[in-house]
Wavefront OBJ file of the C-alpha trace (Angstrom):
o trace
v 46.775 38.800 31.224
v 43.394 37.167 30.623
v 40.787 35.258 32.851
v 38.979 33.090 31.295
v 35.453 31.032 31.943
v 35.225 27.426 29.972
v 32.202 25.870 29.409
v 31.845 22.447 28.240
v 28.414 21.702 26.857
v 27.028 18.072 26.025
v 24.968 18.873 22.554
v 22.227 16.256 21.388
v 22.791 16.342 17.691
v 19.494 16.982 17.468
v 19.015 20.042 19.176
v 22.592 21.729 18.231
v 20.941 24.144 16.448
v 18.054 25.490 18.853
v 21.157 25.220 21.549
v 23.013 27.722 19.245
v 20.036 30.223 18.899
v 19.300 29.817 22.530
v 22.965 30.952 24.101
v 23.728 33.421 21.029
v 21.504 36.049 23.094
v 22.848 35.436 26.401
v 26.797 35.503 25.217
v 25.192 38.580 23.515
v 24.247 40.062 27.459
v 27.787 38.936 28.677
v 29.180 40.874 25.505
v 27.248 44.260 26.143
v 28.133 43.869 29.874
v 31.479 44.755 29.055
v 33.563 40.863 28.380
v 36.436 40.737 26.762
v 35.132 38.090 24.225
v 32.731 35.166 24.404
v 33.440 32.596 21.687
v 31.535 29.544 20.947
v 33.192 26.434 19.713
v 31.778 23.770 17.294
v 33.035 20.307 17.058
v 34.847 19.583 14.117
v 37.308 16.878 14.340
v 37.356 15.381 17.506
v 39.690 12.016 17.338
v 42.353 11.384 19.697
v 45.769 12.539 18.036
v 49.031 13.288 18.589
v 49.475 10.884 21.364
v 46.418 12.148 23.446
v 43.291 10.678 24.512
v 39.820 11.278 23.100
v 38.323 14.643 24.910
v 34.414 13.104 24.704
v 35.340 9.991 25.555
v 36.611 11.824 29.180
v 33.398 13.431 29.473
v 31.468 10.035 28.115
v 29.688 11.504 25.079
v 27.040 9.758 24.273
v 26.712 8.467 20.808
v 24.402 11.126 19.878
v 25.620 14.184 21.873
v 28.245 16.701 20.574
v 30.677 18.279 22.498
v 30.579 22.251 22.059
v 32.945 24.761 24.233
v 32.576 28.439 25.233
v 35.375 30.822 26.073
v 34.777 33.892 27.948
v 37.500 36.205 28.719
v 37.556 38.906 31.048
v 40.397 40.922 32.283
v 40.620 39.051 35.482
v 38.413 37.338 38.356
v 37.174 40.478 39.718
v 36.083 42.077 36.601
v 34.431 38.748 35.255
v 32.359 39.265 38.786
v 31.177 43.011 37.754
v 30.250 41.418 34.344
v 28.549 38.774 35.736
v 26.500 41.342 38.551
v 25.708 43.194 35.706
v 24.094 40.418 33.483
v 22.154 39.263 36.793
v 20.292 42.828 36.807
v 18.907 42.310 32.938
v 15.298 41.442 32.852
v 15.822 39.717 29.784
v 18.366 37.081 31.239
v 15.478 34.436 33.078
v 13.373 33.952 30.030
v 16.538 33.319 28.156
v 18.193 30.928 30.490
v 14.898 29.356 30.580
v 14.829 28.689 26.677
v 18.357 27.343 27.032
v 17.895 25.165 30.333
v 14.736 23.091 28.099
v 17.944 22.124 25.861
v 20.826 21.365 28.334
v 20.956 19.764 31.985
v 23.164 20.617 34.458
v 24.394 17.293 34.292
v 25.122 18.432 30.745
v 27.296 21.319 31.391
v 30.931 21.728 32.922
v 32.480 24.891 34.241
v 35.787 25.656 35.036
v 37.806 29.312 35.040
v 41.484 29.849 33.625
v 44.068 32.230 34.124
v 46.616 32.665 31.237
v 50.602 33.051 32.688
v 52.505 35.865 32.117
v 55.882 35.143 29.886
v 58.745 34.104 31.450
v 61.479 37.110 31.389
l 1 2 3 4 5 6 7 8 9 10 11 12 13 14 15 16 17 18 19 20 21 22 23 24 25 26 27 28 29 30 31 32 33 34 35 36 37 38 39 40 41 42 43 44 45 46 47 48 49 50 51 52 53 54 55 56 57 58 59 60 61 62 63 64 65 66 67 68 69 70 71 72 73 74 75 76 77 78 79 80 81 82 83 84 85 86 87 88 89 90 91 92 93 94 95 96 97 98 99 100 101 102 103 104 105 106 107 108 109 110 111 112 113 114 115 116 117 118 119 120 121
């Protein structure tokens, strides 16, 4: 079983790349802290197919913004916790967040954890 943490992230096309240097070294923190994985998505294709709706027209993309995911996965909710106490006690981790906050909002960013289901016997 895996828990995972999604983050949505509204890109300015113009800044995608400083937004990729800037969270490489804090997925980096999360990494060394012991999670599973931390992956970081780039838009490719994002059209509405196969009978679904467009994903940034739900979050109302702007014309110039991109819309770029992270997956963290952790064993479960409790050890995504110790990972998480852990990063918190790096002295490295404000000045980093502070490089990437200058790039993305709150407003900017969506959060929302996942549990994958065991198969069905």
């Amino acid at each position: 079983m895996a828990y995972c943490s999604v983050f949505l992230y509204r890109v300015p096309r113009r800044k995608a790349e400083a937004f990729v240097q800037a969270l490489r070294p804090i997925m980096k923190l999360f990494e060394d802290a012991g999670c599973l994985s931390d992956e970081l998505l780039r838009p490719k294709d994002m059209t509405a197919k196969f009978g679904g709706a467009s994903l940034p027209s739900a979050v109302e993309l702007a014309k110039d913004e991109e819309l770029w995911i992270e997956i963290a996965k952790f064993k479960d909710a409790s050890h995504m916790k110790d990972v998480h106490s852990h990063v918190a006690k790096n002295p490295d981790l404000e000045k980093l967040h502070s490089r990437f906050d200058l790039l993305i909002s709150g407003k900017e960013v969506y959060h929302a954890e996942f549990e994958s289901l065991r198969p069905q016997p």
